[in-house]
C-alpha positions in Angstrom: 0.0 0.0 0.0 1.5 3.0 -1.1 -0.3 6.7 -0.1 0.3 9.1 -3.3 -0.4 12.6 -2.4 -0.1 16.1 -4.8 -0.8 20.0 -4.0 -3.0 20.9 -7.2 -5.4 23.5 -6.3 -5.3 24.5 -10.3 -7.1 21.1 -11.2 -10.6 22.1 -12.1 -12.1 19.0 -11.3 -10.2 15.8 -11.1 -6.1 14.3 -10.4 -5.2 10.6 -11.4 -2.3 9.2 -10.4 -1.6 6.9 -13.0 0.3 3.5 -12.8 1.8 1.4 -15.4 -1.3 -0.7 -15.8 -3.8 1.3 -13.6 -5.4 4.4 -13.6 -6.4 5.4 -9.8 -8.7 8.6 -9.3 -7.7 10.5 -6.2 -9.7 12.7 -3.9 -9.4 15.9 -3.4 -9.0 17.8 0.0 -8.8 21.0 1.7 -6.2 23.4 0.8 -6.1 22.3 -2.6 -4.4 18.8 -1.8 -5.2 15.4 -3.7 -5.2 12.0 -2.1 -4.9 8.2 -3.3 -4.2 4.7 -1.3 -3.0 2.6 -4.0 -2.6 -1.3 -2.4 0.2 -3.2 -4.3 2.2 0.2 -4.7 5.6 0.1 -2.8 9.1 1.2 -3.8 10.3 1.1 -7.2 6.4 1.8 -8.5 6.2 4.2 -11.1 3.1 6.9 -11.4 2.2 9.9 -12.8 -0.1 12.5 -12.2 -2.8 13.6 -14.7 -4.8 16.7 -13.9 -8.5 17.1 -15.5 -7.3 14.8 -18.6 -3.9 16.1 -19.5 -0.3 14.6 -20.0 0.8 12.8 -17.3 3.6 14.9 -15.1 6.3 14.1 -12.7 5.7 14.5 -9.2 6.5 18.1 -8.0 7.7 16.4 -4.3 8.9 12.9 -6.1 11.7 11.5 -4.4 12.8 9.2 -7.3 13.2 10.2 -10.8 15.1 6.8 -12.4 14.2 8.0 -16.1 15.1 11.5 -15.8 13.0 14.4 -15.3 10.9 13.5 -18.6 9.9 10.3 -17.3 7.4 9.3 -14.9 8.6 9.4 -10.9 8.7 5.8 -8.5 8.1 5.5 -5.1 11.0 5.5 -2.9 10.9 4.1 0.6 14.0 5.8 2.6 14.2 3.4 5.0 15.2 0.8 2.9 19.1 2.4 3.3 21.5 0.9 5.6 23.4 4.0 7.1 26.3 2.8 8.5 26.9 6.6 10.4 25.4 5.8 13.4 28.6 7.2 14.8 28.1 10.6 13.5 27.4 13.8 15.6 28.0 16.4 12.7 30.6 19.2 12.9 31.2 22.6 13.6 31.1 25.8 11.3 33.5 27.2 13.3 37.0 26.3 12.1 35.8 24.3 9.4 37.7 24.4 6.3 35.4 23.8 3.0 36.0 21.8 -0.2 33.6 22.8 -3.1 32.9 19.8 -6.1 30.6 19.0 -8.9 29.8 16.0 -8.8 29.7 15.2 -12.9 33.6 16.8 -13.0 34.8 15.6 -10.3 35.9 12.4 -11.8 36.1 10.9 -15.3 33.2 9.0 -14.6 30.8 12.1 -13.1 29.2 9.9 -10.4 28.5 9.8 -6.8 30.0 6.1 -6.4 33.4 7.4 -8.1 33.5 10.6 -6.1 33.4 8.0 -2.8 37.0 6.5 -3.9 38.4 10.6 -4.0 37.3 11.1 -0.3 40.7 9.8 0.8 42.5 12.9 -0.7 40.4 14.9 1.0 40.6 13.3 4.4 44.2 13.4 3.9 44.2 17.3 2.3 42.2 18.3 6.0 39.1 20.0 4.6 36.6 19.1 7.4 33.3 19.4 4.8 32.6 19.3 1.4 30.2 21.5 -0.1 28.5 19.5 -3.5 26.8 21.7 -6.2 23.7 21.0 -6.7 21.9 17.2 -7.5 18.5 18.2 -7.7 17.0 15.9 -10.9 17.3 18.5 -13.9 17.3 18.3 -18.0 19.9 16.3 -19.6 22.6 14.1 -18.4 25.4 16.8 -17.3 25.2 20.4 -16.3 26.0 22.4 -13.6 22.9 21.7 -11.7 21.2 25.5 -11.0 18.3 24.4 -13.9 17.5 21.7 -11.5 13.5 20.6 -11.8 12.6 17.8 -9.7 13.6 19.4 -6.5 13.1 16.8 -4.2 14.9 14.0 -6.1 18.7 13.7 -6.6 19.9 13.2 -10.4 20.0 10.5 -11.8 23.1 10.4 -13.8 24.8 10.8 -10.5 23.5 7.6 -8.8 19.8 9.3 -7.6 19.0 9.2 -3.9 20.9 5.4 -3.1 23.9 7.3 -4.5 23.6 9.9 -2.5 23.4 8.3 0.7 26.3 6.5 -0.3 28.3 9.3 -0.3 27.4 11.0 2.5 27.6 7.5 4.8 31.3 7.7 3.1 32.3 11.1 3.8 31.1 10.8 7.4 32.8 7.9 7.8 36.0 9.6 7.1 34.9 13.2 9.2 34.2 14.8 6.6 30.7 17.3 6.9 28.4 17.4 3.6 26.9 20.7 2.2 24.7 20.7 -0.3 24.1 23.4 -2.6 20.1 24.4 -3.1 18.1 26.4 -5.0 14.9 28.1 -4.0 14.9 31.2 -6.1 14.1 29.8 -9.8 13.1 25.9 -11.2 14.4 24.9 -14.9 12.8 25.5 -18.0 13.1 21.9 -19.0 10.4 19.6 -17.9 9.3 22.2 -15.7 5.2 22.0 -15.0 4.8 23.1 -11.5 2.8 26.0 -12.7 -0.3 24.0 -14.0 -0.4 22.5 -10.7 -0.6 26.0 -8.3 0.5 29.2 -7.6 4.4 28.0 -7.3 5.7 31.3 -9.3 4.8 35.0 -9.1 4.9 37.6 -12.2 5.6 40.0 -9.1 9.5 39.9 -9.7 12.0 38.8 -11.9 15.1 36.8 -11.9 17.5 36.6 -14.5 17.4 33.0 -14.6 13.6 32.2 -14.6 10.1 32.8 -13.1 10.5 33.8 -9.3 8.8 31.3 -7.0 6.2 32.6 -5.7 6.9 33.7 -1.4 4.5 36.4 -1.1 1.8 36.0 -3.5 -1.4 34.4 -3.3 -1.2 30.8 -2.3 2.3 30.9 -1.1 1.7 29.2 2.5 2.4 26.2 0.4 4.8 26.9 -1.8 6.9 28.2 1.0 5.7 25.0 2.8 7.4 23.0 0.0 10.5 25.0 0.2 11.1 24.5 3.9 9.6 20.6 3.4 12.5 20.1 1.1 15.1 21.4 2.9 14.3 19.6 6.0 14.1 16.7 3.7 18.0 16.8 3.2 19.0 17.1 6.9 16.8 14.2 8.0 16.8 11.8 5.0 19.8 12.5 3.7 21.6 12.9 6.7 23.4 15.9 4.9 25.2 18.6 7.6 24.4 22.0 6.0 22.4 23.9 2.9 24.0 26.9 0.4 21.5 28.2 -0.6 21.7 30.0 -3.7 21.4 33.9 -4.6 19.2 34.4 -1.7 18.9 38.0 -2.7 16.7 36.5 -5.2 14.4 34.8 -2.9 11.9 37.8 -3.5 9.5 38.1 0.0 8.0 40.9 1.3 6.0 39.0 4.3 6.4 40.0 7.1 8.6 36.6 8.1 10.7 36.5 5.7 11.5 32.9 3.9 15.1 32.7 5.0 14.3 33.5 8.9 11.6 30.8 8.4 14.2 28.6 6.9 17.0 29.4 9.9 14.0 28.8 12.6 12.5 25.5 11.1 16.8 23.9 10.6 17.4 25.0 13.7 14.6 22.9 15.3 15.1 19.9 12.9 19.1 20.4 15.3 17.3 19.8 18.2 15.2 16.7 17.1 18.2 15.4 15.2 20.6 15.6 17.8 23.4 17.4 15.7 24.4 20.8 14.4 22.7 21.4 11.3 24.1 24.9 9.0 22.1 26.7 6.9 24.9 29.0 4.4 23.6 32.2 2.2 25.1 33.3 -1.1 24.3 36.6 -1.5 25.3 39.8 -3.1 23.8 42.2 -0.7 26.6 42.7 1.9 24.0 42.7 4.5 25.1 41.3 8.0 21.7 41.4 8.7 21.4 37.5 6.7 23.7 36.2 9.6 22.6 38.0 12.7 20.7 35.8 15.0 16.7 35.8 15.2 16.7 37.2 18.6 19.0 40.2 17.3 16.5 41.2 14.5 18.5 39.0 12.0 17.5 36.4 9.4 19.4 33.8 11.9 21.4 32.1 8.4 24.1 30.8 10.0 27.1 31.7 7.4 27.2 33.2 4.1 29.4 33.6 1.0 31.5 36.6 1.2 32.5 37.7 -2.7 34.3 40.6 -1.6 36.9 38.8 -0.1 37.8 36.6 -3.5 37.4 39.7 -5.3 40.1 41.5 -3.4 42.8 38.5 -3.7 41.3 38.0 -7.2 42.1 41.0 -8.1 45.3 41.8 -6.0 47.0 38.8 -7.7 46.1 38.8 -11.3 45.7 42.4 -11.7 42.0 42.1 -13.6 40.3 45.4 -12.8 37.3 44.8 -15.3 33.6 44.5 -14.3 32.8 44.0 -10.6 36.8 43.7 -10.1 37.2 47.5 -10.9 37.1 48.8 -7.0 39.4 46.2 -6.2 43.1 45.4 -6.5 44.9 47.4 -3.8 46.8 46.2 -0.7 44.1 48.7 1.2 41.0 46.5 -0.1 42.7 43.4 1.2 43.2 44.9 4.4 39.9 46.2 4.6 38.3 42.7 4.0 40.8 40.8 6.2 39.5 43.0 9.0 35.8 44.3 8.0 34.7 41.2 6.0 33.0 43.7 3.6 34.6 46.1 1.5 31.6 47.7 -0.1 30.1 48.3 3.3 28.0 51.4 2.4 30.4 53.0 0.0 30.1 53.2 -3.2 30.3 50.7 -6.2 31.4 51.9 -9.9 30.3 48.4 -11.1 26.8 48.8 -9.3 26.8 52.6 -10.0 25.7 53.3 -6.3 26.6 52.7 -2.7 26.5 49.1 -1.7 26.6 47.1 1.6 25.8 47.2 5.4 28.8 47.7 8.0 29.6 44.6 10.2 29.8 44.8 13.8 33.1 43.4 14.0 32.6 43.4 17.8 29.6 40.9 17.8 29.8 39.0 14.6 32.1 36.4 14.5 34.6 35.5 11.2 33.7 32.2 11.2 30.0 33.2 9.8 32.0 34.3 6.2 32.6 31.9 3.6 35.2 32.9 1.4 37.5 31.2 -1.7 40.2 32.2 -3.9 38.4 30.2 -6.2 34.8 29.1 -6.9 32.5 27.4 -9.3 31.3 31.4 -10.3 34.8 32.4 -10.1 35.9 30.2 -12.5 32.5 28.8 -15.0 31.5 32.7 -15.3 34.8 33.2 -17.1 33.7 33.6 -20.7 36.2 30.3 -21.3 36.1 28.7 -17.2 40.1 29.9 -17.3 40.8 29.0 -13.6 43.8 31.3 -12.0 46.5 28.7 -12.5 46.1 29.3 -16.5 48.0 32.4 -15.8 49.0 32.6 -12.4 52.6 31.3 -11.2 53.0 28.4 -8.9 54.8 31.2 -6.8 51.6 33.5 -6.7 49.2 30.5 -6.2 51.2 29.8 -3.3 50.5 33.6 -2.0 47.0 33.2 -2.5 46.8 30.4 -0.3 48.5 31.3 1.9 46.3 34.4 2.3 43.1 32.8 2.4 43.9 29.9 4.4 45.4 32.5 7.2 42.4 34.1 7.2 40.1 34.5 10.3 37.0 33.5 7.9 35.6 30.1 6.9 37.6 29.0 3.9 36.3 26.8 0.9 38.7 25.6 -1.9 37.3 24.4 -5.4 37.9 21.1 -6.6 41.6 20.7 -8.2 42.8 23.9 -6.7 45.2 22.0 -4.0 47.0 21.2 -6.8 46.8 24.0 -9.3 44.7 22.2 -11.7 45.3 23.0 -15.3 41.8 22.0 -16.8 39.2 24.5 -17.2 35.9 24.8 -15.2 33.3 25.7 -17.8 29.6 26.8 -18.0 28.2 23.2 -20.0 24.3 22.0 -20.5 22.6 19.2 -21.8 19.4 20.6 -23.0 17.1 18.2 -25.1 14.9 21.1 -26.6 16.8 22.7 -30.1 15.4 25.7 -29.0 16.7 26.0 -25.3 19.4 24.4 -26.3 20.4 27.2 -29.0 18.9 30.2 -26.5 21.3 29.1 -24.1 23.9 28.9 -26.7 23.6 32.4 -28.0 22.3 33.9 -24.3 26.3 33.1 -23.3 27.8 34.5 -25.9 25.9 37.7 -26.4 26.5 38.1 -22.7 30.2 37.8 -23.1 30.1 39.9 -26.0 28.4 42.5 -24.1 32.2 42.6 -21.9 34.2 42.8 -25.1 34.7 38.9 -25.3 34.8 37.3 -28.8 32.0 35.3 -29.1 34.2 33.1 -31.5 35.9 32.4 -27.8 33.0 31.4 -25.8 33.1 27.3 -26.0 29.6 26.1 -27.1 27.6 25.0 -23.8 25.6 22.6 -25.7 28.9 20.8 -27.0 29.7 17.7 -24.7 33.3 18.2 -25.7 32.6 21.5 -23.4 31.8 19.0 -20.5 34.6 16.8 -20.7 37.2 19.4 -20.9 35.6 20.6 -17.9 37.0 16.9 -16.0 39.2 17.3 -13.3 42.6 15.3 -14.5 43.7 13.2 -11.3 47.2 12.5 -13.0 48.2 16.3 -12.1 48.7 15.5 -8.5 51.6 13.3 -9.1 53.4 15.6 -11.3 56.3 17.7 -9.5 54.9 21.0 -9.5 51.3 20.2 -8.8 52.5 17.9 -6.0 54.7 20.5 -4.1 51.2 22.8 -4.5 49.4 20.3 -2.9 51.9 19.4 0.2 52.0 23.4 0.8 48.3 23.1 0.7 47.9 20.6 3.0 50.2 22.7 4.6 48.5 25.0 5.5 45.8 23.4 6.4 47.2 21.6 9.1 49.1 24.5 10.3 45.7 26.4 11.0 43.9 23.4 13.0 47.0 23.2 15.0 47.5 27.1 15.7 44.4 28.5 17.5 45.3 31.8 16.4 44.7 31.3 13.3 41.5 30.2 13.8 40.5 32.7 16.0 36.8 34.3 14.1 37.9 37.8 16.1 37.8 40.2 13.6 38.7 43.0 15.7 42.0 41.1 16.8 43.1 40.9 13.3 46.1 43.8 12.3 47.0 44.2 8.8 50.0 47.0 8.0 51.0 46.7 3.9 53.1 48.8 1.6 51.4 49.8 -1.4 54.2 50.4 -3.6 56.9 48.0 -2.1 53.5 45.2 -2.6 54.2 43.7 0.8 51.7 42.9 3.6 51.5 42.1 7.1 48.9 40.6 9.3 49.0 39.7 12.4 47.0 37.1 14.2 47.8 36.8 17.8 50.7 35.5 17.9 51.5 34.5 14.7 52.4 36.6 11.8 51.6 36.2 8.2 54.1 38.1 5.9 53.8 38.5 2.1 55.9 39.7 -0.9 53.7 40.6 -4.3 56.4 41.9 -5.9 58.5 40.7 -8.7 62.0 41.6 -6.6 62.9 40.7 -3.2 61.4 42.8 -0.7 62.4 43.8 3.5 59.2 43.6 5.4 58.4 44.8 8.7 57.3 43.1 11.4 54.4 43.4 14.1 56.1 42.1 17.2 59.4 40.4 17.8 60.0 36.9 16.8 59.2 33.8 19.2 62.5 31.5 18.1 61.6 28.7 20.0 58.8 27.6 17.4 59.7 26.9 14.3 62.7 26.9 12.1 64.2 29.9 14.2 60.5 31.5 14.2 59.5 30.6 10.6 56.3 28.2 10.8 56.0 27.8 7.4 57.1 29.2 4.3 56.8 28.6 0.8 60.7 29.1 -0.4 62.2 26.8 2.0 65.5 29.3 1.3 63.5 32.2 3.4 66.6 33.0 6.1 65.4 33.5 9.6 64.0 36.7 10.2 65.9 39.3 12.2 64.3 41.2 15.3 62.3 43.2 13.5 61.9 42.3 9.7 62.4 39.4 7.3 63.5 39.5 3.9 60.9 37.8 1.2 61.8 36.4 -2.2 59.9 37.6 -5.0 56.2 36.4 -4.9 56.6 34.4 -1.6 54.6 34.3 1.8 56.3 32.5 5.3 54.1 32.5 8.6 55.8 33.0 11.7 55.5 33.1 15.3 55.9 36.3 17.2 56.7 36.6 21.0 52.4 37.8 22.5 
């Protein structure tokens, strides 16, 4: 006996869930809900919905999609999964180091069940969670997952829900936290027929990537009921850790509760009754401290969110791209500003945005830990007209710097898969759409859009080419070669060095110091009592320091450098090779 239940208040006068031999009327209810108690129906049973005589349609809340989103959805019973992380108490934001992956690039093969045998290198790399892109069942066999449709199932291609579970079971078994990446602002355009079953999108706003769901509109109890549904869903049947949610400044809602403080309230429960922390991480463009400000201070309660400004500033600093949203940054000054005030547009103004931008953080009350920043990211990276990551014209030597800059930092850092190494292959934007037509909008939507910033169109790889997609592969023989592998052990490095120095961990904002020479290129920060020092300049460079050197740690005070020839620093300075970085400890 299977119970088959659908939110259809559009259906005029009758819903059919429809089996492979049966047709089953269903009964409707209040609220615009739909009701059928099919005996013989159990896992693995496919159905469809028909409403008032039409095509049959996926499930909007179907768990299983095993023929794609086109195809009809099956009945899947969660407790028929053996979770072998019994063990399992989650982990803490705080301190955590992030690992960013797409599942379909991760390996050659693109799947769940061959992203489980790559868990070792991260264990042994020292990332404490991995944050997956998206899974949610969408169009096609391969894409990056932000078109996703069936919102409740996990693609296919990947190794749907069994394979999901897998991996998580796997990463917890090696310590390792799972974040999945979800998106509430905008559904696909393939397969995509929520909207003859309610009121799930609004004409109120836009988006640039669809119809906004609908979270303020008429009938939106229940599509913000299916929003929070879902991602409750994750954390309790998927045993996942935490949610990044996507462009949350897209999440249009004018209630008076907004969706995201519903969200932060209902995760934080589903932490109680689960018996282990549970994150809920905002992407966002608004520079608003407000998203991560606790409920009981007037915030949204979100528990972390990505922090662009940060990458822009090293983005920036390092390669010296000053186009676009890059144009404000670039200096030592809007390094410093970010290493100490999180935000650099924090109510001044924006030439990219033509306008002020940003809130201030209270650096007094808001902890570092609650800022989730990269050197590199999947928009970093895919955005780029041809997915160039920074290694394609970066030095080794001003990788290391990067690194070293971000990894030192008193935020939450996230790396993006192949970085450790200083992965060669691109990281393109790639789709798999069925439809000629989407498929060629897409197809001339990216390169006009590239054109518009002076790109060659002639430049911009076809999406809709599956040689796009495979290019797109990380190549697991780089780690072995020389260079890739010293990246990596300075890397891992780091890592280790800032689990074992408390200071370096420390989410204090206010106890960060930053001094830098804008002309000589060199900076300073200080973090208690260890010192970060960098050279960005082409020539050797004498840098101050912020304290006198602690030589009992260390190689005669150096903790860790990345030109092993770095000579001990004298009392009150230490001389840096070209394009190198070295941490030391300083006497408190």
């Amino acid at each position: 006996m299977a119970t088959f239940q659908v939110w259809a208040p559009f259906a005029r006068e009758r819903v059919e869930v429809e089996l492979t031999h049966s047709t089953v009327p269903m009964e409707r209810s209040a609220g615009g809900w739909w009701t059928a108690r099919v005996p013989g129906a159990g896992h693995g049973t496919a159905y469809s919905f028909r409403l008032d005589g039409g095509e049959p349609r996926a499930d909007p809340r179907s768990r299983w999609q095993p023929a794609g989103v086109a195809g009809p959805s099956a009945v899947y019973d969660h407790d028929r999964f053996e979770w072998g992380d019994g063990h399992w108490r989650g982990t803490p934001l705080a301190g955590a180091v992030g690992y960013e992956l797409h599942v379909g690039t991760f390996t050659p093969e693109g799947t769940f069940a061959a992203a489980i045998q790559r868990l070792d290198h991260l264990a042994a790399l020292g990332v404490t969670f991995v944050e997956v892109m998206p899974v949610a069942a969408f169009g096609g066999q391969h894409g990056w997952g932000y078109d996703g449709v069936g919102l409740y199932a996990v693609h296919e291609a990947y190794g749907g829900p069994d394979g999901l579970k897998a991996f998580v079971d796997a990463c917890h078994s090696r310590g390792l936290g799972v974040c999945l990446d979800v998106v509430y602002n905008h559904l696909g355009p393939a397969h995509n027929y929520l909207s003859e079953f309610g009121p799930y999108f609004t004409d109120k706003y836009a988006t640039p990537w669809g119809r906004a769901v609908n979270l303020d509109d008429a009938g939106s109890d229940e599509v913000r009921r299916f929003v929070v549904d879902n991602a409750i869903g994750w954390f309790r049947d998927f045993h996942l850790d935490a949610l990044r949610v996507d462009a949350v400044h897209a999440l249009h809602d004018e209630r008076a509760v907004h969706i995201l403080e519903v969200l932060s309230d209902e995760v934080d429960a589903a932490s109680t009754t689960l018996g282990r922390p549970l994150w809920l991480i905002a992407e966002s463009d608004r520079n608003d401290p407000r998203t991560v400000t606790p409920r009981e201070a007037g915030g949204f309660g979100v528990h972390a969110q990505w922090d662009d400004d940060v990458h822009h500033a090293l983005h920036a600093l390092l390669t010296g791209e000053r186009e676009g949203y890059y144009a404000d940054f670039g200096s030592l000054a809007a390094l410093a500003k970010t290493l100490t005030r999180a935000f650099f547009h924090d109510g001044t103004w924006s030439s990219f945005r033509g306008r002020t931008h940003g809130r201030q953080v209270d650096v007094e009350r808001t902890p570092a830990w609650r800022f989730v920043v990269a050197l590199q990211n999947h928009d970093q990276v895919g955005n780029r007209a041809a997915g160039d990551r920074i290694s394609a014209t970066l030095s080794d030597d001003l990788l290391a710097v990067g690194a070293g800059l971000l990894l030192t930092s008193p935020f939450t850092p996230m790396l993006f898969m192949g970085e450790e190494w200083g992965a060669r292959t691109p990281w393109r934007f790639f789709t798999d759409f069925e439809e000629p037509a989407l498929a060629d909008a897409v197809r001339q939507g990216r390169r006009a859009e590239f054109a518009a910033y002076g790109w060659n169109p002639a430049d911009v790889p076809d999406p809709q080419d599956p040689a796009t997609f495979e290019a797109s592969k990380l190549d697991w023989a780089e780690p072995e070669k020389e260079g890739a592998a010293r990246l990596l052990r300075w890397y891992t490095a780091l890592v280790r060095l800032r689990r074992e120095l408390p200071d370096l961990a420390d989410p204090r904002l206010y106890r960060v110091g930053v001094s830098y020479d804008e002309d000589a290129r060199w900076l300073s920060i200080r973090r208690g009592a260890v010192g970060v020092v960098a050279n960005l300049a082409d020539r050797p460079a004498q840098v101050p320091l912020d304290g006198s050197i602690d030589r009992s740690v260390g190689h005669n005070g150096v903790l860790l450098a990345w030109h092993p020839r770095t000579p001990p620093p004298d009392t009150d300075r230490i001389e840096l090779p070209a394009h190198s970085l070295a941490i030391l400890g300083l006497a408190r």
